[in-house]
C-alpha positions in Angstrom: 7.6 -5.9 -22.6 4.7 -5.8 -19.9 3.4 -9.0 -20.2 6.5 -11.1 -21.7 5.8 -15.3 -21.6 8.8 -16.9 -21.6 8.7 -19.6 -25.0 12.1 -21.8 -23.7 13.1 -23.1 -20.4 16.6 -21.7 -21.4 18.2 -20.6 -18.1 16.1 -22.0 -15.5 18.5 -25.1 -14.8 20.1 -25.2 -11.6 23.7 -24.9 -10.5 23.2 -28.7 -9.0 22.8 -30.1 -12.8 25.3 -28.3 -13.8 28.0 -29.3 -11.2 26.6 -33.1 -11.9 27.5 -32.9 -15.4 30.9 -30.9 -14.6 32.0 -34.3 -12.7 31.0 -36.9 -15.6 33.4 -34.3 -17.6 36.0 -33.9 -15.5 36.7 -37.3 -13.5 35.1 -39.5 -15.6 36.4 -37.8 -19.1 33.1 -38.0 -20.5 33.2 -35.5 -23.7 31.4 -31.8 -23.3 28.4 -32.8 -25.9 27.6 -36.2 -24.3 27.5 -34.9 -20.8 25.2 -31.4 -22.0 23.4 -34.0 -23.7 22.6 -36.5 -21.0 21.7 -33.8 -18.1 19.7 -31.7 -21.3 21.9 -28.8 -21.0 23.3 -26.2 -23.7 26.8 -27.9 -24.4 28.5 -24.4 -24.6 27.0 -23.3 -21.0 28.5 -26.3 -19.8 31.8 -25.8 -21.7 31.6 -22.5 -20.3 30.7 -23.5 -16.6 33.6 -26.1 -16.5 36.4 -23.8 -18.0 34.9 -21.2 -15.0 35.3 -24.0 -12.5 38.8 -25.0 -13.6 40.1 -21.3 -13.3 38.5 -21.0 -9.7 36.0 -18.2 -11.0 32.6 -17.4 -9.0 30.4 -19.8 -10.5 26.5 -19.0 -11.7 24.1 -20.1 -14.0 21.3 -18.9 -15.8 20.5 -15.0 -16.7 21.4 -12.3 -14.1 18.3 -10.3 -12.7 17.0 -7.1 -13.7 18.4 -4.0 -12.2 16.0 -2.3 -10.3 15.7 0.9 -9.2 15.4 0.5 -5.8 16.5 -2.3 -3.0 13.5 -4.6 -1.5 14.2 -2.9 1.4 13.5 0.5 -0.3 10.2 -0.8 -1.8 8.9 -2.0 0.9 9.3 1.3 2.8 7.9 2.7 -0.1 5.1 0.6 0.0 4.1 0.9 4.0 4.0 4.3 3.1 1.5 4.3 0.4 -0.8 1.7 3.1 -0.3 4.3 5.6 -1.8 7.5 3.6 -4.9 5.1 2.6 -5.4 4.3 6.2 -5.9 8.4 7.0 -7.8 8.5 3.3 -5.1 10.4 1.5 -4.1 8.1 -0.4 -1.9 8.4 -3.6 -2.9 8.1 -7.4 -1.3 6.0 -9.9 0.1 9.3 -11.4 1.7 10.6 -7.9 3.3 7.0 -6.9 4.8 7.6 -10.1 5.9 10.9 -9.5 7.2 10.2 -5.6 9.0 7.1 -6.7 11.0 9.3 -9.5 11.6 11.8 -6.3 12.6 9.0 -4.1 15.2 7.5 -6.5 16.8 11.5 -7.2 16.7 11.6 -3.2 18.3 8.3 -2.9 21.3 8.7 -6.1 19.7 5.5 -7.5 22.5 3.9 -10.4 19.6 2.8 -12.3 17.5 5.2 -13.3 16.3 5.3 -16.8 16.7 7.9 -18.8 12.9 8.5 -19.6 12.4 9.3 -15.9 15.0 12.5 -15.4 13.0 13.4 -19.4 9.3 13.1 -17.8 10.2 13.8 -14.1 7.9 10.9 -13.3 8.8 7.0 -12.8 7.5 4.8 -16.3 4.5 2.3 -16.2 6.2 -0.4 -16.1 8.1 0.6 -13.6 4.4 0.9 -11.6 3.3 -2.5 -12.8 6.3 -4.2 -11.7 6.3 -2.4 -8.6 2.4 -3.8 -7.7 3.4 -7.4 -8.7 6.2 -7.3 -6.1 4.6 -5.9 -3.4 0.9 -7.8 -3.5 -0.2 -6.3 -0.5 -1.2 -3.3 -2.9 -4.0 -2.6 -5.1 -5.3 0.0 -7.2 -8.9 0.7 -5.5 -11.8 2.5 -5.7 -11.9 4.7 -2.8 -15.2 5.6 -0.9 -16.0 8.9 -0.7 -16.2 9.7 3.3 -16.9 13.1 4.4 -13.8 15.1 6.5 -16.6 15.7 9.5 -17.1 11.5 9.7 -13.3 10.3 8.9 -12.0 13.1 11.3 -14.6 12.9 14.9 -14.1 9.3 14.8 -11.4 9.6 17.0 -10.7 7.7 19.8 -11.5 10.6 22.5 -14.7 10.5 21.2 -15.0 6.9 21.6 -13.7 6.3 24.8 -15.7 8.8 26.2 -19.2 7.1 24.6 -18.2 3.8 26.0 -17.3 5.5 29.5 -20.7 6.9 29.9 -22.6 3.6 28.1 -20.2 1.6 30.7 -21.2 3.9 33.8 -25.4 3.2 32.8 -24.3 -0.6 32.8 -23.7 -0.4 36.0 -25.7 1.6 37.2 -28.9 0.1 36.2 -28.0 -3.4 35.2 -29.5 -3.3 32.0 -30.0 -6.8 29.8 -30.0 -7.3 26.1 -33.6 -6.9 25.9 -33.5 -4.0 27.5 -30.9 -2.1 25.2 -32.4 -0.3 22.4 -31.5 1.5 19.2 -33.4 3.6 17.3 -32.4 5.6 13.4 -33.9 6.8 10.2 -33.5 5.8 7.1 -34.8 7.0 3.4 -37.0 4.8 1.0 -37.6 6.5 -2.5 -40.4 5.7 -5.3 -37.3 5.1 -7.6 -35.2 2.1 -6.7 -31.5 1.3 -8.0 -31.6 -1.1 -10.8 -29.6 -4.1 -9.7 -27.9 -6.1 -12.5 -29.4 -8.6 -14.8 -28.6 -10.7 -17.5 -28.3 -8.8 -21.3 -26.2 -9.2 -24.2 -22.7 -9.9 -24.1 -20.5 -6.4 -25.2 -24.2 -4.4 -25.5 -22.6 -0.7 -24.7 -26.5 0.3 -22.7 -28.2 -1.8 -20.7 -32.1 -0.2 -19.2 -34.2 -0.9 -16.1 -37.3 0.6 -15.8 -38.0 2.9 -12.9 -41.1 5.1 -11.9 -39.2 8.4 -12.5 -36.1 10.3 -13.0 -35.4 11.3 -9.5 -37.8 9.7 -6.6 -39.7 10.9 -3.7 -38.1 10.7 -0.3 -40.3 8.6 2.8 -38.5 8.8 6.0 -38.6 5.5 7.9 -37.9 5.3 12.2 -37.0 1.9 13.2 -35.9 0.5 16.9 -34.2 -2.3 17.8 -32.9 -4.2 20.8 -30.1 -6.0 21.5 -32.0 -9.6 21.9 -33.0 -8.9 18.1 -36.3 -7.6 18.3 -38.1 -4.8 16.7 -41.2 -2.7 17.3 -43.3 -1.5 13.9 -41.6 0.7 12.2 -42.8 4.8 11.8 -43.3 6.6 8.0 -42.6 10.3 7.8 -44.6 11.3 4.6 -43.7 14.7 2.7 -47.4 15.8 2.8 -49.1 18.4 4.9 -52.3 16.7 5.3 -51.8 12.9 7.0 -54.7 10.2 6.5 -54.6 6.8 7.5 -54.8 5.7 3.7 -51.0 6.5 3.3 -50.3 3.8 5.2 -52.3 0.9 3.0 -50.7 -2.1 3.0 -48.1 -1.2 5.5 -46.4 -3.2 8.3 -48.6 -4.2 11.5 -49.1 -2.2 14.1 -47.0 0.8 12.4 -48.0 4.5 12.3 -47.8 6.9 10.1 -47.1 11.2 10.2 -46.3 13.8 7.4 -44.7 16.9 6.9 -43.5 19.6 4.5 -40.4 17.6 3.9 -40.8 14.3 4.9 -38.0 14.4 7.3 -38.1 13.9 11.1 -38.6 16.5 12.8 -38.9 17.7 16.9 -42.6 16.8 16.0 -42.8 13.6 14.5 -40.0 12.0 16.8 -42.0 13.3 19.4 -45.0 10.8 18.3 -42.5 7.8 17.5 -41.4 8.2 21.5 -45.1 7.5 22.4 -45.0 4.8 20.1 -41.6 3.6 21.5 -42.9 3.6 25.0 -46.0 1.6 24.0 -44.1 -1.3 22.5 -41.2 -1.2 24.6 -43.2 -0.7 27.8 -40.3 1.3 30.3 -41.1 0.6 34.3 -39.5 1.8 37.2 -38.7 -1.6 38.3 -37.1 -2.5 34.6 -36.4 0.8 32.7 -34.7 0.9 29.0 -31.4 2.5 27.5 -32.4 4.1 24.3 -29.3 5.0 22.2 -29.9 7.6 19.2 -27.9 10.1 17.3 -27.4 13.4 19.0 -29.7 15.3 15.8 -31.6 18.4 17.0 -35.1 16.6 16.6 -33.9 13.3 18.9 -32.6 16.2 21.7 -35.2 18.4 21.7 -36.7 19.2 25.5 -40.4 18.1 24.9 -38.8 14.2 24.3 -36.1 13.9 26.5 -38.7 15.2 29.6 -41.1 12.9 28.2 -38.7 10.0 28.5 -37.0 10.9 31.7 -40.9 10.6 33.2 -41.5 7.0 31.5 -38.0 5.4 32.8 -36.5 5.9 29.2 -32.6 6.6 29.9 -30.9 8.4 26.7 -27.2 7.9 25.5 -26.6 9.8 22.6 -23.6 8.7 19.9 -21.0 11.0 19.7 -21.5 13.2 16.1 -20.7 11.5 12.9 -19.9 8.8 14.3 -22.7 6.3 13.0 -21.1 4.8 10.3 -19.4 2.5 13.2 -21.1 3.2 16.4 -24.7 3.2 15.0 -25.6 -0.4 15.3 -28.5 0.1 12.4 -26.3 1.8 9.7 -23.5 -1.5 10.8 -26.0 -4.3 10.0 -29.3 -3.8 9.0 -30.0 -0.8 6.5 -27.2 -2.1 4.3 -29.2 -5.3 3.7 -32.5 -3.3 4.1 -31.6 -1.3 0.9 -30.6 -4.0 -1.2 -34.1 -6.0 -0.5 -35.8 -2.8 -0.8 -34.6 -2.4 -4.4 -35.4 -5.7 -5.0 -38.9 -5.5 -4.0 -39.5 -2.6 -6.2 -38.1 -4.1 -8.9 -40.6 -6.6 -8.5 -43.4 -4.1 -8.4 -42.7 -2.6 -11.3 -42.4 -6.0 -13.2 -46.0 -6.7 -11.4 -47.5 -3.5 -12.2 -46.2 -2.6 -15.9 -47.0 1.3 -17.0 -47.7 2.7 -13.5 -45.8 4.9 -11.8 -45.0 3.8 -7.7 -46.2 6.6 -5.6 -45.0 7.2 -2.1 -48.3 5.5 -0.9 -47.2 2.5 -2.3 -44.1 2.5 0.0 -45.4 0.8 2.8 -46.4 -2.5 1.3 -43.2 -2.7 -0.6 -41.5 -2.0 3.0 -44.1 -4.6 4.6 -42.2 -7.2 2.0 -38.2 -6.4 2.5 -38.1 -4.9 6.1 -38.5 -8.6 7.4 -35.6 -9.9 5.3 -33.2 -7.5 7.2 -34.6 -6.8 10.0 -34.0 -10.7 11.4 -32.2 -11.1 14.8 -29.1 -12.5 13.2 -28.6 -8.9 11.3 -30.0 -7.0 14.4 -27.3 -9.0 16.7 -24.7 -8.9 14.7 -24.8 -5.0 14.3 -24.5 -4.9 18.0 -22.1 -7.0 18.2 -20.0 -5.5 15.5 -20.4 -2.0 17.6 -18.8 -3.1 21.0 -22.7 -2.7 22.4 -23.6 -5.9 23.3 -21.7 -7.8 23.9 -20.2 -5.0 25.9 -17.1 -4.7 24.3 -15.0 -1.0 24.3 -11.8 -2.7 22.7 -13.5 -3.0 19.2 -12.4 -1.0 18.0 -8.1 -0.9 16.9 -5.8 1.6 15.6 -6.2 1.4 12.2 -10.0 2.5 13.2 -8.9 5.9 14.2 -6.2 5.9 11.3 -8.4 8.3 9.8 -8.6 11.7 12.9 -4.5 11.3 12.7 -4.9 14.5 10.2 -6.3 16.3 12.8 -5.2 14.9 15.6 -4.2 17.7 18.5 -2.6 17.5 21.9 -5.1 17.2 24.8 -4.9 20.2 27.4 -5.4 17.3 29.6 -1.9 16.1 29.8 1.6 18.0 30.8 2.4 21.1 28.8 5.6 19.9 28.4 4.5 16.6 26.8 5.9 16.9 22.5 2.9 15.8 20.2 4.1 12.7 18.9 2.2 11.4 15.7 4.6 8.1 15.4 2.3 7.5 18.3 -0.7 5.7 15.6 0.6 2.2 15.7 -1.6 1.2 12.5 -1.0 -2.4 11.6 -0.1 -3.0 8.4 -2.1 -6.3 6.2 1.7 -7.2 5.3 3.5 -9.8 7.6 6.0 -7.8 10.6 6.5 -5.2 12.6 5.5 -2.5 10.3 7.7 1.4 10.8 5.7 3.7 8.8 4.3 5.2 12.0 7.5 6.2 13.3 8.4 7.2 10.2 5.7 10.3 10.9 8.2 11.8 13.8 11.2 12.7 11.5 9.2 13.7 8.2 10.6 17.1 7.8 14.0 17.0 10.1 16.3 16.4 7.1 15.0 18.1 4.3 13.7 21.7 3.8 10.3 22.0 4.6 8.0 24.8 6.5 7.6 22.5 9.8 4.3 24.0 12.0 4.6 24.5 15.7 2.4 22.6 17.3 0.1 25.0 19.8 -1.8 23.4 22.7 -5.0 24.2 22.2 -8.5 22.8 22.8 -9.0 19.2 22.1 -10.3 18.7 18.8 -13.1 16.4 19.8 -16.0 17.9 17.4 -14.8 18.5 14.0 -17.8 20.4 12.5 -14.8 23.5 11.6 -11.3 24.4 11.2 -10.7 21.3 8.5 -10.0 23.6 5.4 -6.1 23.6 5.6 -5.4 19.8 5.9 -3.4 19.7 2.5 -0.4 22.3 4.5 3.0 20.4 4.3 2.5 18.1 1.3 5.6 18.2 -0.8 4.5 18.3 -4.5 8.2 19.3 -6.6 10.9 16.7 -6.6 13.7 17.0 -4.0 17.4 17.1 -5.9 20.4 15.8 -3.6 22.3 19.1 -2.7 26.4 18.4 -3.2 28.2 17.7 -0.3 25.2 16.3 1.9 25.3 14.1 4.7 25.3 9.8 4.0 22.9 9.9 6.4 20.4 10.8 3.5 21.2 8.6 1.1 21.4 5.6 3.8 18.7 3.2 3.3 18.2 2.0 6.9 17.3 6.1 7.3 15.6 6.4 3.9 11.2 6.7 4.0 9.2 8.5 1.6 7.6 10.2 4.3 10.7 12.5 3.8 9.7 13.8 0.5 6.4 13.9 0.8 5.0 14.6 3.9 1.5 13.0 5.6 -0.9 15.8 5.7 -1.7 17.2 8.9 -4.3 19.9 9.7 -3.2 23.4 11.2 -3.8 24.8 14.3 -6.9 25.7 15.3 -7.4 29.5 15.7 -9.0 30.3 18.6 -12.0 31.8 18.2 -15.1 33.2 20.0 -18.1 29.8 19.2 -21.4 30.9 19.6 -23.0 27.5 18.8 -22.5 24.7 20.8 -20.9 21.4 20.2 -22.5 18.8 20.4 -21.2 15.6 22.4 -21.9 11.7 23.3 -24.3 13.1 26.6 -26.6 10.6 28.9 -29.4 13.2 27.9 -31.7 12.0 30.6 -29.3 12.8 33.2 -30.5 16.7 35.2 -27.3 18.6 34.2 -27.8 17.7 30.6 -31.5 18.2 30.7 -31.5 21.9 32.8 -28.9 22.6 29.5 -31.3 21.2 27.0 -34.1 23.9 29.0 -31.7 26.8 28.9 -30.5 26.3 25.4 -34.6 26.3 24.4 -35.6 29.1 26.3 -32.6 31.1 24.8 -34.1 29.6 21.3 -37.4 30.9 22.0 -36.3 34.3 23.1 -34.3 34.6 19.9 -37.3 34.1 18.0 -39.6 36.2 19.7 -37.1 39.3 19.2 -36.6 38.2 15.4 -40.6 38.3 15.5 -40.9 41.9 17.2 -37.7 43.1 15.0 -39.8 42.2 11.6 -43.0 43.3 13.1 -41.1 46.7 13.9 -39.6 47.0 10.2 -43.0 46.6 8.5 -44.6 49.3 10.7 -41.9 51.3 9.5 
């Protein structure tokens, strides 16, 4: 049973009682029922202990345990495995632990394996139940879904090398917390998330009112600085025609642009640099560090000239990295969203039968953006970064758990050096030394598996390709013990999942002629970086202008 509740406290007396009422028995002759009766035991488990004791017989009381499957030791193996693939976001379903445990205990010549396992080829329910109870350090979660470009460039080459460069303009120019600004888009739609209220208990549909099925997209620029302060933030409106009535009701001091999509563009960021430089007000005595995503409209030549000539120095984030590095997307546009959707909420309760238009954005930003955009939020994303305080250790192993799929050696180092992925010393929630990253050295030396060479290649620092074979080398069938094999693989102290089911790992990349360039964590400001940026729009403008003369030449024809 699943869920049994025990009804008696049969059994749960200790041996102590016991060997107490043994003695008033045996030196004091005091009869079987009297004794079981004064220490409130069964008087035939005590009959039964004493004629034990009198024939020198291992003594025990109570009921014996269960017999499980597998030894502690085994399960929590088992278990430090199953924490390890959700660290690099492969982890397991119910269904597969099930299935890998019913492998492991074939592997292992388990005595106790029922016989509804060897008839399903999977481990029961219960089993799984059980198995969480005993190891609490597990859960059955709700993964979130992360794209393989964001869990994969996260790596720590990429870090290092951002904190390197941010470390070096530190120094260099001695810059202060006022001084060190951040600057990201974000999205505000005319159709907010409903958030949850109070209906009917065990009422199957619940409704919230919203302006319309799907809602119109308003880009939002905002900068910060590392002292908690923020200039007026910019709107991005999808219409061709901008007026200055879009921006009714809006925040202080904040502009206003529009385009075709309502995205940023080379254009509009163009116009929120002027507007940067008039609040932040850059000198050549006290010039500012501007950090910003490396997007093609933050990079384009036009802004990064324009801020190299107003004392604007530009560190860009390494690529899809934001979700850590970006100090907005850490600890301000998480809270902004959820006020936002408030707001609107409130709207629509204030203005019942109208539909929110993108106009009416601004003055529903001009109430929430406040409420996030506080210096405690605005410090604590920098803090939570490692960007102010300066702090390049903020980031730990279990950070870059992730990029161990494709994780390659770096040309850097000795040919001669083996890859060595035991070398991701994740630490585990559970108490101890935790092995399951050694455990990814010997994953296929003792069983049959296609093992991969391993060719030095380039270092895998951009992941933006070469990410479609990561599932290679994952065992799937159930591994039978062969007669005659070694102990050594049915030995415990030897045993790991790991084994049986390998930890995915990408394959080699192919190397291949790029045409497009990588992009990288650059000080964009600095005159090797910018005579790139140059070269790389004069070969974009050429390109064009024979794609122009091509057409022209087709529709002469």
């Amino acid at each position: 049973m699943r869920n049994y509740k025990r009804k008696t406290e049969r059994g749960k007396k200790s041996q102590g009682v016991y060997e107490l009422a043994a003695l008033e028995v045996m030196e004091k002759s005091v009869s079987i029922r009297k004794a079981a009766e004064t220490f409130q035991l069964c008087h035939v488990s005590l009959s039964r202990y004493i004629k034990k004791k009198k024939n020198g017989e291992t003594l025990s009381v109570g009921y014996i345990q269960p017999r499980l499957v597998f030894t502690p030791a085994q399960e929590d193996k088992m278990a430090k495995y199953l924490l390890q693939c959700a660290n690099i976001y492969f982890g397991l379903l119910p269904t597969e632990v099930r299935k890998l445990a019913y492998q492991c205990a074939v592997f292992l010549n388990a005595k106790n394996i029922p016989p509804s396992w060897h008839e399903n080829q999977i481990a029961g329910i219960d089993w799984f139940t059980k198995f969480l109870k005993r190891n609490r350090s597990l859960s059955i979660r709700t993964p979130e879904a992360t794209s393989l470009s964001r869990a994969t460039s996260f790596n720590r080459t990429n870090v290092v090398n951002f904190f390197n460069k941010y470390e070096r303009l530190l120094q260099t120019y001695k810059f202060t917390a006022s001084r060190i600004w951040n600057i990201d888009e974000t999205g505000a739609t005319t159709v907010q998330t409903p958030k949850k209220i109070v209906a009917a208990r065990g009422q199957k549909q619940v409704g919230a009112i919203t302006s319309a099925e799907r809602g119109t997209l308003v880009t939002l620029a905002c900068a910060v600085n590392a002292a908690g302060i923020f200039i007026p933030p910019v709107f991005v409106f999808p219409r061709m025609h901008y007026t200055n009535f879009f921006l009714r009701g809006g925040p202080p001091d904040s502009i206003g642009t529009g385009n075709f999509s309502g995205w940023m563009t080379e254009k509009e960021f163009s116009m929120f640099m002027d507007h940067f430089i008039k609040h932040a007000k850059p000198t050549e005595q006290d010039p500012v560090l501007l950090l910003l995503e490396n997007h093609s409209s933050h990079i384009n030549i036009e802004v990064v000239t324009k801020a190299k000539e107003n004392h604007v120095t530009m560190l860009s984030f390494p690529p899809h990295c934001s979700h850590n590095l970006q100090l907005l997307d850490v600890g301000v546009y998480g809270p902004f969203k959820n006020y936002l959707s408030r707001c609107q909420t409130a709207w629509m309760s204030s203005n019942p039968g109208k539909t929110m238009k993108i106009y009416d954005i601004p003055g529903i930003v001009k109430d929430s953006l406040p409420l996030a955009l506080n210096p405690a939020n605005i410090m604590s994303g920098f803090r939570a970064s490692g960007i102010w305080p300066y702090n390049p250790n903020i980031f730990q192993d279990v950070d870059f758990a992730p990029s161990y799929v494709t994780d390659r050696p770096n040309p850097n180092e000795r040919e001669d050096t083996p890859s060595d992925p035991g070398s991701l010393n994740i630490q585990e929630p559970s108490p101890g030394p935790s092995n399951a990253s050694n455990e990814l050295i010997g994953a296929s030396r003792f069983i049959n598996v296609q093992t991969i060479e391993q060719i030095q290649l380039q270092p895998d620092t951009q992941t933006e390709s070469s990410c479609s074979s990561i599932y290679s080398n994952i065992q799937e069938h159930p591994i039978s013990p062969t007669p005659g094999s070694s102990k050594v693989l049915t030995d415990s102290t030897n045993f790991s999942p790991s084994k049986i089911r390998p930890y995915p790992k990408a394959l080699p990349r192919k190397q291949t002629i790029q045409n497009r360039r990588k992009r990288k964590s650059a000080v964009l400001t600095d005159t090797p970086e910018k005579e790139a940026l140059e070269k790389e729009y004069e070969e974009k403008i050429l390109k064009k202008e024979k794609q122009t003369i091509k057409e022209k030449k087709s529709k002469k024809q």
